[in-house]
ZALO-222213 format. One line per field, with one value per residue: residue number from 1; residue in three letters; y negated, z, x of N, C-alpha, C in turn. Coordinates in nm, 4 decimals. Layout:
BEGIN
num <- c(NUM, ...)
residuo <- c(ALA, ...)
n_y <- c(Y, ...)
n_z <- c(Z, ...)
n_x <- c(X, ...)
ca_y <- c(Y, ...)
ca_z <- c(Z, ...)
ca_x <- c(X, ...)
c_y <- c(Y, ...)
c_z <- c(Z, ...)
c_x <- c(X, ...)
% end
This chain:
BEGIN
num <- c(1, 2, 3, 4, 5, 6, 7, 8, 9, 10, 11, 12, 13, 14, 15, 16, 17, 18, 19, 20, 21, 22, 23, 24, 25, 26, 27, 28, 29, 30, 31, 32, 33, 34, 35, 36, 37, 38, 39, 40, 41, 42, 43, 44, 45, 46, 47, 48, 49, 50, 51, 52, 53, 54, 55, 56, 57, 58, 59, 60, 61, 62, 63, 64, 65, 66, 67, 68, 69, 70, 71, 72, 73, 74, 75, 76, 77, 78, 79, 80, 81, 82, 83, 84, 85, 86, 87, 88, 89, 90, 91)
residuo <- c(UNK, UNK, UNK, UNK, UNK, UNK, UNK, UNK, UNK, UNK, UNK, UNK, UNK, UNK, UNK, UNK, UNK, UNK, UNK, UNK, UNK, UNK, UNK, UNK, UNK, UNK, UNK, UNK, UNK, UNK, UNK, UNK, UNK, UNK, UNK, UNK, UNK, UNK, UNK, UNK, UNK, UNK, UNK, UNK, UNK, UNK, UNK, UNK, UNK, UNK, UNK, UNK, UNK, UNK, UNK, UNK, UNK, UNK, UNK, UNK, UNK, UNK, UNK, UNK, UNK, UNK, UNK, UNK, UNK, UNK, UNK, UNK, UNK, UNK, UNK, UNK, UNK, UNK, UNK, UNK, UNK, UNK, UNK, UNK, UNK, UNK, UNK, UNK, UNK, UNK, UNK)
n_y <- c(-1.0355, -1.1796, -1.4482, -1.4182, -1.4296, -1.6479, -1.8646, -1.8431, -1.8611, -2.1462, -2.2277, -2.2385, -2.0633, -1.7491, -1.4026, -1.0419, -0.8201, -0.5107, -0.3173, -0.2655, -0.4222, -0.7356, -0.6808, -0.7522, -1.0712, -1.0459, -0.9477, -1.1232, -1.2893, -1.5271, -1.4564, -1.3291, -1.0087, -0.9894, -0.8633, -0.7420, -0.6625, -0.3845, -0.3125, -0.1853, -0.1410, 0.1639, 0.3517, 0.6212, 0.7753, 0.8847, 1.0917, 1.1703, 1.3408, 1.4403, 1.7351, 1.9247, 1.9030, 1.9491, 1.8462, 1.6808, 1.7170, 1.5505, 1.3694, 1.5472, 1.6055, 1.3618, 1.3651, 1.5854, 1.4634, 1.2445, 1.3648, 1.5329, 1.3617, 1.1283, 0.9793, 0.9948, 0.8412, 0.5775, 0.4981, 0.5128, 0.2919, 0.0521, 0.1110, -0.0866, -0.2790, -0.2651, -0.2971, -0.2060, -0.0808, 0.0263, 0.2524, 0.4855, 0.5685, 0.8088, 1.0872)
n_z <- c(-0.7008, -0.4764, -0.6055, -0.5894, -0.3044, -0.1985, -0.3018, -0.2089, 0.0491, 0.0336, 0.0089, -0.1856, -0.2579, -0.3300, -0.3171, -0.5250, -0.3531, -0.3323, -0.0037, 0.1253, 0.0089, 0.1459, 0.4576, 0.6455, 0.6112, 0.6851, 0.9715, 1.1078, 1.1225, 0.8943, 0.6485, 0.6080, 0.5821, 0.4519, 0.4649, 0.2535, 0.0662, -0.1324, -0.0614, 0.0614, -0.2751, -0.3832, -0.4958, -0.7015, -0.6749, -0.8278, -0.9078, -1.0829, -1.2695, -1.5157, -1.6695, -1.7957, -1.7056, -1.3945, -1.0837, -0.8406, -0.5453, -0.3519, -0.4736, -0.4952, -0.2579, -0.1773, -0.3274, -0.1971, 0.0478, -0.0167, -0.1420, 0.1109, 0.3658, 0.2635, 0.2731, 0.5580, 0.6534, 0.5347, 0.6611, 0.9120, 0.9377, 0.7532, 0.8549, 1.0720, 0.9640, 0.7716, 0.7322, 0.9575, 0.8639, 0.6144, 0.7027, 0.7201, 0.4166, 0.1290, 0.0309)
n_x <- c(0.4362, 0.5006, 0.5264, 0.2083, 0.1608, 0.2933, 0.1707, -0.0923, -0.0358, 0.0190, -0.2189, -0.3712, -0.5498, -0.6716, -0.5847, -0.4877, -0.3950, -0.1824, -0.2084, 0.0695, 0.2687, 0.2278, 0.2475, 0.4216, 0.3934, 0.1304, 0.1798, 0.3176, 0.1366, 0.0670, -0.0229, -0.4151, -0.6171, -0.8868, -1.2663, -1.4051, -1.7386, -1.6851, -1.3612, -1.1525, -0.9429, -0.8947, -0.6555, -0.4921, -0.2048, 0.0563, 0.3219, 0.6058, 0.8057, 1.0932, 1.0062, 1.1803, 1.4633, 1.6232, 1.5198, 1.7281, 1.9042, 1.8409, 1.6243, 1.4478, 1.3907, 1.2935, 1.0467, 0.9040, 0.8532, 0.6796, 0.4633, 0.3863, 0.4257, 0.3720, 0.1093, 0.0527, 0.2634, 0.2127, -0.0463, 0.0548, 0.2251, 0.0691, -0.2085, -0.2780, -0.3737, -0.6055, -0.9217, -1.1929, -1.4123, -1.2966, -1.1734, -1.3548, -1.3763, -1.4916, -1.2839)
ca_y <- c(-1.0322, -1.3106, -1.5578, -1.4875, -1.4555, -1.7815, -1.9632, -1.7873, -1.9044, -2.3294, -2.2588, -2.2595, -1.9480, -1.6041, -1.3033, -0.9539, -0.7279, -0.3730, -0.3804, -0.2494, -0.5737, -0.7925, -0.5938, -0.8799, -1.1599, -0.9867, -0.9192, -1.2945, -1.3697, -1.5891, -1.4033, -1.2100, -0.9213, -1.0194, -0.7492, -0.7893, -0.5322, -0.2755, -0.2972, -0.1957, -0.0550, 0.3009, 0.4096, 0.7437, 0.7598, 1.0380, 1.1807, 1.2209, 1.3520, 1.5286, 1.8957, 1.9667, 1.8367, 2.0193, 1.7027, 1.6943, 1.7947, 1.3878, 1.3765, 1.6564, 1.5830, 1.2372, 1.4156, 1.6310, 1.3738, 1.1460, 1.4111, 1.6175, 1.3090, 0.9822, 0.9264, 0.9154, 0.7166, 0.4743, 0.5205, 0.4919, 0.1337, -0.0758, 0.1455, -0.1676, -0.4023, -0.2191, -0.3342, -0.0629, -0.0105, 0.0965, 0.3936, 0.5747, 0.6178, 0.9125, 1.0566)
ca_z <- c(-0.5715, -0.4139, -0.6136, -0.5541, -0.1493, -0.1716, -0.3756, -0.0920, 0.1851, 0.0344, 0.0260, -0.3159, -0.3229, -0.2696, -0.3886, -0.4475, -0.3508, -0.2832, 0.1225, 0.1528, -0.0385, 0.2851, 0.5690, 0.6975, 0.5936, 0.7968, 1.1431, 1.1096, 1.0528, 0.7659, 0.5617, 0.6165, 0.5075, 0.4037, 0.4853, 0.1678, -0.0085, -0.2308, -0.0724, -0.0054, -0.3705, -0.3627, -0.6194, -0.6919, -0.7330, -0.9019, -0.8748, -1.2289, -1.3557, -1.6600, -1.6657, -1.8593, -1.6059, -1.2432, -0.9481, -0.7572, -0.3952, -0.2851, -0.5299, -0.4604, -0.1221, -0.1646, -0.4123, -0.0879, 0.1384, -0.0637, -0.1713, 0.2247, 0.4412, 0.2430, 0.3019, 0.6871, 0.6418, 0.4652, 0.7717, 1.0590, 0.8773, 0.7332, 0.9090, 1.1241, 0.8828, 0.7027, 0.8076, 0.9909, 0.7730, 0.5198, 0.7158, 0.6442, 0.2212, 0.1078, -0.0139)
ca_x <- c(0.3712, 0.5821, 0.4504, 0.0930, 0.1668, 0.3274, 0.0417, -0.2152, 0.0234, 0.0089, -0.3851, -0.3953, -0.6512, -0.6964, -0.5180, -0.5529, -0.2450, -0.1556, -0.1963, 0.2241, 0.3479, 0.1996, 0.3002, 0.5073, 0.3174, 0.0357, 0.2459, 0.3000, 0.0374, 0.0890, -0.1690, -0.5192, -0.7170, -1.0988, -1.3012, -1.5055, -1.8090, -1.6262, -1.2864, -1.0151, -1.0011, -0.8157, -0.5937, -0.4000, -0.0611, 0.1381, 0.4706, 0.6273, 0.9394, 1.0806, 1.0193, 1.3330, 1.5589, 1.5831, 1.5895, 1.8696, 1.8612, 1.7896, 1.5278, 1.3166, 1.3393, 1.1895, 0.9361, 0.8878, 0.8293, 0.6274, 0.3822, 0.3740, 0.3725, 0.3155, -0.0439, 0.0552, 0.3575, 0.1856, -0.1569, 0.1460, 0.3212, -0.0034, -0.3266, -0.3506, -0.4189, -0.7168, -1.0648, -1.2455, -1.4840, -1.2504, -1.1358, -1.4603, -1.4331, -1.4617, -1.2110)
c_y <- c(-1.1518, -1.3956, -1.5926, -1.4851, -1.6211, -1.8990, -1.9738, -1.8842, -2.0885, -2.3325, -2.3265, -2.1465, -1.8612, -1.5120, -1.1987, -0.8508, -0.6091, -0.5031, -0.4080, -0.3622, -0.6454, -0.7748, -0.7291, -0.9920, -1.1192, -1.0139, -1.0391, -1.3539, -1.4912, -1.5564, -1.3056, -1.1220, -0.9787, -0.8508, -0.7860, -0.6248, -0.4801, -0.2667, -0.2220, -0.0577, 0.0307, 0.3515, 0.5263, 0.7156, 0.8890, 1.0317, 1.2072, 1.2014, 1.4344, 1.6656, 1.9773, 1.9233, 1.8900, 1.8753, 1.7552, 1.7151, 1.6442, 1.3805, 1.4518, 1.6514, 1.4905, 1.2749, 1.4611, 1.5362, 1.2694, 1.2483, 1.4940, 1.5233, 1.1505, 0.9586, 0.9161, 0.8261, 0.5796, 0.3928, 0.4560, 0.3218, 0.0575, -0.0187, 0.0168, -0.2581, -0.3375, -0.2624, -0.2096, -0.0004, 0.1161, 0.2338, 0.5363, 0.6097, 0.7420, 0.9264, 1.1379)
c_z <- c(-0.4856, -0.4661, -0.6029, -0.4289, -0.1100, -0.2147, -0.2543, -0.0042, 0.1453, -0.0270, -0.1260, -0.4091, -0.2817, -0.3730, -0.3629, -0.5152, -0.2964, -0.1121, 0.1579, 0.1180, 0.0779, 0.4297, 0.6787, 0.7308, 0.7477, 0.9685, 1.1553, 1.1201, 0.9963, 0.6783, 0.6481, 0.5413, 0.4977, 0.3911, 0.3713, 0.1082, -0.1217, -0.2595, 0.0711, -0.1626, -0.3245, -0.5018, -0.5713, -0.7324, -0.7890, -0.9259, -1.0019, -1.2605, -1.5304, -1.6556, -1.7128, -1.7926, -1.4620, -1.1732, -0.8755, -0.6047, -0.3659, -0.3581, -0.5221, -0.2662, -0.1156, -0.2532, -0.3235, 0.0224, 0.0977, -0.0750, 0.0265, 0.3461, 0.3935, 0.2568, 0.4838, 0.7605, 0.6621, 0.5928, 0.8460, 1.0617, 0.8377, 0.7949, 1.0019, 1.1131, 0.8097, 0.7991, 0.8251, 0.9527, 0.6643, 0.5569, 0.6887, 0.5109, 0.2377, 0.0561, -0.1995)
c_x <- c(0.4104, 0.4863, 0.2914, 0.0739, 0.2067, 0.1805, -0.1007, -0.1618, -0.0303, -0.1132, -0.4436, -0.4987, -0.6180, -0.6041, -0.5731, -0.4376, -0.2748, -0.1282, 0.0027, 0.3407, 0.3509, 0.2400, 0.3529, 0.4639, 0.2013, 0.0810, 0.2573, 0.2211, -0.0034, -0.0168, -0.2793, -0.6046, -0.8782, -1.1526, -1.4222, -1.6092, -1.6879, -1.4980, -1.2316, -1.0337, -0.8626, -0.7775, -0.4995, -0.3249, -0.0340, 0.2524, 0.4928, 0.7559, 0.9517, 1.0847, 1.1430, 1.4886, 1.5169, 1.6220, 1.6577, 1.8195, 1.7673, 1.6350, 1.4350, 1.2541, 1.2875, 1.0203, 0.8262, 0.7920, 0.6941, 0.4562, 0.3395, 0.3244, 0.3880, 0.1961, 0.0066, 0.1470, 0.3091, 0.0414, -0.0517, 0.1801, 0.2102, -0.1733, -0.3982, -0.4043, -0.5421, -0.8116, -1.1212, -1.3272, -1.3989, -1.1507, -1.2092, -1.5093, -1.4183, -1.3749, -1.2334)
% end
């Protein structure tokens, strides 16, 4: 990820990153979002351990957390960088 933020930054072309990598870049504004047709693309994540193994208190609580209030974590920390279109996908 670095090296294709850096390559973007000395105008050496475009990239195309998870928004949460940028964050920084962004507030700086050092880099920008392109509000382009058929983005921001949306991917699922998933939570995966080993069933044969109980998680430890820390671990279930980040399991917790990740699955209860990561989608508005993630809304609260880079929501202001999304183009406003792309608040209306379905989901």
């Amino acid at each position: 990820n670095e090296t294709i933020k850096q390559a973007v930054m000395a105008g050496m072309g475009l990239g195309f990153l998870s928004l949460h990598t940028i964050g920084l870049e962004l507030d700086n504004r050092l880099l920008a979002v392109l509000d382009l047709e058929g983005s921001p693309v949306v991917r699922a994540w998933n939570v995966v351990h080993t069933l044969s193994k109980l998680l430890s208190p820390a671990a279930e609580a980040l399991r917790y957390y990740i699955l209860e209030r990561g989608e508005q974590f993630l809304a609260d920390q880079f929501g202001r960088h999304i183009p406003l279109h792309a608040l209306d996908l379905p989901r």
